[in-house]
N, C-alpha and C positions, 0 to 999 in steps of 0.2 A: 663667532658670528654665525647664525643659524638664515643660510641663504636657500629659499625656494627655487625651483623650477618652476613656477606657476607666477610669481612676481617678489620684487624686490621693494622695501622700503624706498623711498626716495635718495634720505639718506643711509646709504651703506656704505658699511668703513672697511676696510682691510688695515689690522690691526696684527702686531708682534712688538716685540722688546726693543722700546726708543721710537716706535714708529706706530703713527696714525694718520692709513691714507684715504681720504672721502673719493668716491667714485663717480663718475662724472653722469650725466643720465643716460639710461640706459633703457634700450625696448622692453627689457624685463620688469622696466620700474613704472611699463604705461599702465597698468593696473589697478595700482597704486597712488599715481597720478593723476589719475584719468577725472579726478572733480577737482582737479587745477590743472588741467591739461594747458590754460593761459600760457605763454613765454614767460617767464621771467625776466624782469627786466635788469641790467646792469648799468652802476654808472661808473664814470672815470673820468675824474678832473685832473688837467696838466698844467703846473704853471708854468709861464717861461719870464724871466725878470728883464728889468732895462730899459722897457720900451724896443718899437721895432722902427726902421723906414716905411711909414705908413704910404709911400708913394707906390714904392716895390711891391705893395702886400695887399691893396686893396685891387680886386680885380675889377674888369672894365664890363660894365653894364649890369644890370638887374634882372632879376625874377631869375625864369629859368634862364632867357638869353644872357646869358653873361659868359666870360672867358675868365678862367685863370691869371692869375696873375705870374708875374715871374717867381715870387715868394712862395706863392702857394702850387705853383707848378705840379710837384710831386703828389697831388692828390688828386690829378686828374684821374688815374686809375679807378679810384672811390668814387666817381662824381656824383653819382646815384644814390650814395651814401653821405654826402659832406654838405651844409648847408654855410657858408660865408655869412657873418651877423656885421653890419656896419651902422653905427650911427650908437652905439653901447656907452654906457656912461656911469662912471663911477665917481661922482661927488661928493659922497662921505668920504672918499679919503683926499679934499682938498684941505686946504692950511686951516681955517677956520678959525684964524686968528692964533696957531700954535707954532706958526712959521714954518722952519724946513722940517725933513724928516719923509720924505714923498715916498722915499721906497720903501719905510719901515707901514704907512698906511695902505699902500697898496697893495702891498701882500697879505694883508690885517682882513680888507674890503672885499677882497677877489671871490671871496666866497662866505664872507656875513652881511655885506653891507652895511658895515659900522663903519664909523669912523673909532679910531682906535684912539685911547687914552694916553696923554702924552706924560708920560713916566720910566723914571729909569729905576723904580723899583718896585715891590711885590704885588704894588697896589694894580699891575694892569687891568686892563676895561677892554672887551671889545663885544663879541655876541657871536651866539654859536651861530657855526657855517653850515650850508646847507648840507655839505657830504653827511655831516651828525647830524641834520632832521632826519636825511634818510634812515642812516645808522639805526634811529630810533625804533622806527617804524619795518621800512624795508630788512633793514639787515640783523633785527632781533631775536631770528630763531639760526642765526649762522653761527659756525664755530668764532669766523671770526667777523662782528658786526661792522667794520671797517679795517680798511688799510694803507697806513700812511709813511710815503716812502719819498726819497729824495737821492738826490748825488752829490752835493756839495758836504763834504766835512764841517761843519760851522764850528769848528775848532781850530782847524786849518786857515778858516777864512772868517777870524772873529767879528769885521768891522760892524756896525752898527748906526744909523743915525743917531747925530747929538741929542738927548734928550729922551730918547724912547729906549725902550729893554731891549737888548736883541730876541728876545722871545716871541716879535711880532716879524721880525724876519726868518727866523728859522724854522717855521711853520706856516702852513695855512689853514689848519684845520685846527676849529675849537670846538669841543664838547660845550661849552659854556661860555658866558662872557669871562667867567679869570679862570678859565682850563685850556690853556692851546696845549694841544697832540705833540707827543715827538715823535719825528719822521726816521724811519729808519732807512740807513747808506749803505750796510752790508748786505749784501745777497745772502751770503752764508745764514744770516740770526733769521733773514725773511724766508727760506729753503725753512731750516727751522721750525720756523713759527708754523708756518704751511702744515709740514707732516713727520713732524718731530713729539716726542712727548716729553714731559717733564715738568719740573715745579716754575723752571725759567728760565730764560734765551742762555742763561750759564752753565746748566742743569743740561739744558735740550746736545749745545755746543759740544758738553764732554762728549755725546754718545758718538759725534761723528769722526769715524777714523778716513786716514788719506787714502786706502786701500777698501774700504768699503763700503758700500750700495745700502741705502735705506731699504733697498727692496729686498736685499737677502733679508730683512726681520719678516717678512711679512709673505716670506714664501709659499708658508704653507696657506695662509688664507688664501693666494693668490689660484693656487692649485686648485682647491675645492670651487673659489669661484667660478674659476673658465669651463669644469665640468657641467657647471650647471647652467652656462650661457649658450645663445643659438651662435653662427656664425659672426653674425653682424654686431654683435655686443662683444664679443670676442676679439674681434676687428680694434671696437671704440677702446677696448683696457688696455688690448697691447700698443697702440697707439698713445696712448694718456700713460703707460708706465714708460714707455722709449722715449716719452719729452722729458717724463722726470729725471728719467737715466742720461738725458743728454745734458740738461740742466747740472747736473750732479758732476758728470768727468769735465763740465767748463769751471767749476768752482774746484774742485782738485785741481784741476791744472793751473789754476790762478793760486790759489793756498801754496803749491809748492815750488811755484815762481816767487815768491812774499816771500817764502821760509828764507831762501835764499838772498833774498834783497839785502843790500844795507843800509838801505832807508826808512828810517824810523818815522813813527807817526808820533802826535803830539805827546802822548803818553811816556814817549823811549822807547817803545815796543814797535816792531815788526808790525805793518797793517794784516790783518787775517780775511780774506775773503771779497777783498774791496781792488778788481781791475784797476791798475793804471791806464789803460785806454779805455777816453771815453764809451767811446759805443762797444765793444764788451760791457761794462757798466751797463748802460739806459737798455742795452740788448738780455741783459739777465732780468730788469727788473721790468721789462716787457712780457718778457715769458715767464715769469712768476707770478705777473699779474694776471697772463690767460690761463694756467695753472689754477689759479684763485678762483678763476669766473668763471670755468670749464667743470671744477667740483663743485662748484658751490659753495667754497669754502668761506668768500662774502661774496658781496652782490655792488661793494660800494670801495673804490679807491682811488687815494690823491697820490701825485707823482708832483715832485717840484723839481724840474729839469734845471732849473739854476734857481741859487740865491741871490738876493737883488742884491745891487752893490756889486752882486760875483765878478773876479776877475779871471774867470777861466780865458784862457787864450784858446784858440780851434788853428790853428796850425792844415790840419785835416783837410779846412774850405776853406786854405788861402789867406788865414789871419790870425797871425802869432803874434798881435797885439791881446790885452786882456778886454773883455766885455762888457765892464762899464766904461772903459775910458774912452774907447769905441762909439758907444753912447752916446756919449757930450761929442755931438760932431760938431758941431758950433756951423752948418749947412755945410762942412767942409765936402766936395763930392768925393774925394778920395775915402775919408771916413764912412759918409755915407753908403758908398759903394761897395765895401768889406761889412758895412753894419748889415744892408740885405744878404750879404753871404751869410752871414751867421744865422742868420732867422732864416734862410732858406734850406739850413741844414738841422734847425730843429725840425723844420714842419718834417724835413724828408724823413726825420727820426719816427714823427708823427705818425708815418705813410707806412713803416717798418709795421708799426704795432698795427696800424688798421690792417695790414695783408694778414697777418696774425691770426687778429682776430676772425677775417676774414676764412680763412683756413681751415677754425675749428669749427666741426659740429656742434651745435649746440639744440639735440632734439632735432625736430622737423624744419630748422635753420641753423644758419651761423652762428656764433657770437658775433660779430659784428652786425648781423643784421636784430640783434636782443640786446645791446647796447648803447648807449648816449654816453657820449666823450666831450667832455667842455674841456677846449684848446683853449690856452692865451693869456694875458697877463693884465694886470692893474696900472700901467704904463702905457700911453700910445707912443708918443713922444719925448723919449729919455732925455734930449737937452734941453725939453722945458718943462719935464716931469707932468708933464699934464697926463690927466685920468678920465677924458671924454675922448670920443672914437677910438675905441678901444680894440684891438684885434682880437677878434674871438671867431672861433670855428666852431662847428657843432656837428660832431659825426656819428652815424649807427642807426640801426632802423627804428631805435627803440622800442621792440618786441611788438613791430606794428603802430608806433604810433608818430612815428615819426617821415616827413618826405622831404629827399635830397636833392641833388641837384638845384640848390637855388642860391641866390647872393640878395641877400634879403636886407634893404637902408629903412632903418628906421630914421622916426623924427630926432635931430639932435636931440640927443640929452637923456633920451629916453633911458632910467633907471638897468644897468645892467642885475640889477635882483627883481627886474621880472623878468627874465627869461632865467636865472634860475629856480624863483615859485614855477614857470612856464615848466621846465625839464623836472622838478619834483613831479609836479600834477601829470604829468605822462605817464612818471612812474608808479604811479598810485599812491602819491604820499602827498599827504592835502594838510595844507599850510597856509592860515588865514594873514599873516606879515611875516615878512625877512626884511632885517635890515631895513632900507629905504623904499624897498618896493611899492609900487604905487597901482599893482594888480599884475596881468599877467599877458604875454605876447600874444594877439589874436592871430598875426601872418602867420605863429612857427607852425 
């Protein structure tokens, strides 16, 4: 790699045997930059499945005057950052005469707007989702034009509604109306994928040994780099390799926790790379994810924090019952009382990533402040699987185009796929229909 003293391509790699690491931007690269000196913008869709206690979650009063809810507590830090969406609606995924199946449609909807085709075989139907319009557009000249990741095994946790494929549960993201995305659950293959080389995530896998550092491949570029940086870019690299080094001895020390296990995963094999506690888990693919949006590696990524149906128990906040059965509170207040536990320890999961983001530079701001994050799920109300008032959050400055601090009620019913054509068109990606959309959010 032929690096100047004078300016840096945008994209510059640090590059050795098995490894290719993109470098995050850099004062040397304003030069070069400097006729898109624009933010770029990032997006990042979270789903969370079940439905929440819509009582818990919706906070008291409007516009700016409003308060926190108990649910959403933990983003009081953000406030300036986080806009609350109430009154959202996703009606393409009611019955429509197809009967049950609520939570194989709403994870289908959450981000196309379709109502999804009720089939338990090859023939599924549904329409690409907005993270792939951006893909298209936004994240067409990245290594990698999306990235789509998840924590549930759906091996582990096969179940499925009667009548649909499970391949509208195990995803939320579609290239197309019959292409849903696999979401990947290992840290390891997503470390990988990141700044690994090879023909494929099996290919990438051998090169990493338990003893040693992506970044011993990449020594010597790294050398030549720093001589040819000022201070403060020097700062940003050694800062951006010490996350990936951290990243890296948490995944060895989970791999040699596994080796040791003797519990097998669906396979008969040893799991490789995948924490037994949650938040290790959601906490690697947090920082793989500002990793990703810190190089530029994409610009666009989905996280599905649970699979609908999931029966993860949280033990952690107080309830070692499982998540869907929780759910069906049938107004039980004991139920419902542990159901806002559980949503109150996603958001705080939520709160994790946005300090994160918040944390890193990104140019003459944060990533947080060059971000938009769609929080929330295609469920309001899990024991009666309804799809209208729908809990959605909306965080990040969106490289300017976005203001926080608000709890913003829309008119019932109002199409949740216009605020996502809304969160496209901020980020410069223009899109005349999605799904149901019916135009686009004038308050956001």
């Amino acid at each position: 790699m032929f690096l100047s003293r004078i300016s840096l391509p945008r994209r510059s790699f640090l590059r050795g045997f098995g490894a290719t690491l993109a470098l995050p931007l850099l004062d040397a690269m304003t030069p070069a930059f400097a006729a898109t000196k624009k933010a770029i913008p990032r997006l990042g869709f979270m789903y969370i499945p079940n439905g929440v206690n819509l009582a818990q979650w919706t906070p008291s009063g409007a516009g700016t005057d409003f308060a926190f809810s108990p649910t959403l507590s933990a983003l009081e830090p953000f406030r300036d950052h986080v806009t609350v969406l109430s009154g959202l609606a996703h009606h393409c995924a009611d019955r429509m005469n197809d009967g049950s199946g609520d939570h194989s449609r709403a994870a289908g909807a959450f981000l196309s707007g379709c109502h999804a085709k009720r089939t338990e075989g090859a023939d599924l139907y549904l329409g690409i989702t907005a993270d792939q319009i951006a893909a298209k557009s936004l994240g067409k000249d990245n290594l990698l034009p999306s990235l789509e990741l998840k924590l549930d095994d759906s091996d582990l946790d096969p179940l499925c509604d009667e009548g649909y494929t499970c391949a509208y549960m195990n995803t939320f993201s579609w290239s197309s109306a019959t292409t849903p995305l696999p979401m990947e659950n290992n840290p390891r293959l997503v470390f990988q994928r990141l700044f690994g080389e090879g023909q494929n995530a099996k290919d990438r896998l051998t090169q990493t040994k338990e003893d040693q550092s992506i970044l011993d491949a990449v020594t010597g570029s790294m050398q030549r780099l720093e001589s040819s940086l000022g201070p403060a870019d020097r700062r940003r690299v050694d800062q951006y390799l010490t996350s990936i080094r951290e990243v890296e001895v948490r995944l060895q020390r989970i791999e040699a926790h596994n080796a040791e296990s003797t519990t097998l995963g669906p396979s008969g094999t040893r799991p490789l790379g995948i924490p037994d506690n949650f938040e290790d888990h959601i906490h690697l693919m947090f920082d793989l994810q500002v990793l990703a949006f810190q190089a530029d590696i994409t610009r666009i990524t989905t996280l599905m924090i649970g699979r609908e149906e999931g029966g993860r128990s949280y033990p952690q906040a107080g309830v070692p019952e499982g998540h869907h059965s929780i759910s069906h509170h049938d107004n039980n207040p004991e139920k419902l009382a542990k159901l806002a536990k559980i949503d109150a320890y996603h958001v705080k999961q939520m709160g994790i990533f946005l300090g994160k983001l918040k944390q890193t530079q990104d140019g003459e701001a944060t990533l947080l402040d060059n971000s938009m994050i769609v929080y929330g799920g295609g469920i309001s109300n899990g024991n009666m699987h309804n799809h209208e008032h729908l809990p959605i959050v909306l965080a990040g400055g969106g490289a300017g185009q976005l203001k926080g601090g608000r709890h913003i009620v829309y008119k019932q019913d109002t199409p949740m796929s216009n605020l996502l054509r809304s969160v496209l068109d901020k980020a410069g990606v223009h899109t005349d229909t999605l799904g149901d959309a019916t135009g686009m959010l004038a308050e956001l």
